[in-house]
N, C-alpha and C positions, 0 to 999 in steps of 0.2 A: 795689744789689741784688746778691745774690748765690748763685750757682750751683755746687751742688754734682754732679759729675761722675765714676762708677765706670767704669773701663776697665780692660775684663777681657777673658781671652783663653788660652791654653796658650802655652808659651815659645817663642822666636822668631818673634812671629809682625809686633813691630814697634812694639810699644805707647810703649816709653820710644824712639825716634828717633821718633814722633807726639809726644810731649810736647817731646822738643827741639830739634823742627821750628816746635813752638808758640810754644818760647820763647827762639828763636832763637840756642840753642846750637849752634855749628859741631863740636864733639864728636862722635867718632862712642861711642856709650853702650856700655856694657859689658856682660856678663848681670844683670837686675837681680836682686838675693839679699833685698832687703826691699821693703815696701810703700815707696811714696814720695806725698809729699803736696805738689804744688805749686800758683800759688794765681798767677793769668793776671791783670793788669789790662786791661780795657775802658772805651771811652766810658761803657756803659751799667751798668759793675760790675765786679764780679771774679767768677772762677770758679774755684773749686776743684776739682783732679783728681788722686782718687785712681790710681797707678798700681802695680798688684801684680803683683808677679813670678809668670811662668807658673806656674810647680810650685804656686804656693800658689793661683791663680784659683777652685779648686774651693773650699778649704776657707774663703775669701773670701765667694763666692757665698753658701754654707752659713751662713755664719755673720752674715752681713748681710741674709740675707730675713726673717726676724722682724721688723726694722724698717730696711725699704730704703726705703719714704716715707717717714722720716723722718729719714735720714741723705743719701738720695740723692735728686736731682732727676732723674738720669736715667744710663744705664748705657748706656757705648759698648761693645759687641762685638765685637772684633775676629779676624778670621782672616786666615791667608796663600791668597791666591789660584791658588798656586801647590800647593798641598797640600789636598786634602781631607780629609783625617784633622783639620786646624783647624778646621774650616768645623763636621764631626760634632759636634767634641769642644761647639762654642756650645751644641746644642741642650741637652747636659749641662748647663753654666753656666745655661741659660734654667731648666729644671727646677728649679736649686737655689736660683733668683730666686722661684720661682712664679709667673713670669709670668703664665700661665694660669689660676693662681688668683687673680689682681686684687692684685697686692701691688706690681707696678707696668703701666701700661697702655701700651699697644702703642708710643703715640704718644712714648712715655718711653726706649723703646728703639730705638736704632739699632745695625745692624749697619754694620760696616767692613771691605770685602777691599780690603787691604794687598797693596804689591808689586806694582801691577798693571804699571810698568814694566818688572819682569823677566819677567811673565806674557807680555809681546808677546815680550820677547827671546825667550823659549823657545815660543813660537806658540800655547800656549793658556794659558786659564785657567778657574779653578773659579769661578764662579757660584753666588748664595747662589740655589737653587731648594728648599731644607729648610725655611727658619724665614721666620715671615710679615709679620715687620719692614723698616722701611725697611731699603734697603742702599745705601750709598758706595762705588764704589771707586776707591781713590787711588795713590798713590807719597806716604808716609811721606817717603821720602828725597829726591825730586825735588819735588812741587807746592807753590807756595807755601801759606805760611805763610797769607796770607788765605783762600785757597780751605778748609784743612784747620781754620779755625774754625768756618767754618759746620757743619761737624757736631758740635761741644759748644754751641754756642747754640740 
């Protein structure tokens, strides 16, 4: 079987160190400048995950809701926990998904606050209380790698 997986988000907020946390690159990633397409093996399958560079998440979005069931199984969201101007910008990306207008259903999208290890270091953090989908929040950079599949599966 296999899973197709959109991971979108505005820049820095974490998305390609979640993909090479996934696939156990010790690399720390660079800015990413193109979409990247990588492709996870599992017991139960593989799973492919698109990951597009911040600057372009919008016109991403935009350009994949005409036919996001059928290209995607499901859309991880990502913001930095530590900045709420990422967390805003989702509801943007949600809009240009049409979530709301059934083009993919709730259960299809999860939200992800990233960073939440730095968030204790600097004593607080932003809480997804905007948008009405699951939410994770992890360390990209610190939790393991098993813990951070269960939210592409």
């Amino acid at each position: 079987m296999r899973k197709r997986v959109a991971l979108l988000g505005v820049g820095g907020v974490g998305k390609t160190t979640f993909v090479y946390r996934l696939m156990g690159i010790s690399a720390t990633p660079h800015v990413t400048l193109k979409p990247g397409l990588y492709r996870l093996y599992f017991k139960n399958g593989a799973v492919e995950l698109l990951d597009v560079p911040g600057q372009h998440a919008m016109e991403v979005a935009q350009h994949a809701a005409r036919q996001m069931r059928q290209l995607f199984d499901k859309a991880v969201l990502m913001y930095d926990v530590t900045r709420a101007d990422t967390l805003y910008a989702l509801s943007e990306v949600l809009d240009s998904l049409c979530i709301y207008r059934n083009c993919l259903s709730a259960k299809e999208v999860v939200v992800v606050g990233n960073k939440r290890d730095l968030a204790e270091e600097l004593g607080y953090m932003v809480e997804n209380s905007i948008l009405p989908n699951p939410t994770f929040y992890i360390s990209a950079l610190r939790d393991p790698p098993e813990n951070l599949v269960k939210i592409i599966h």
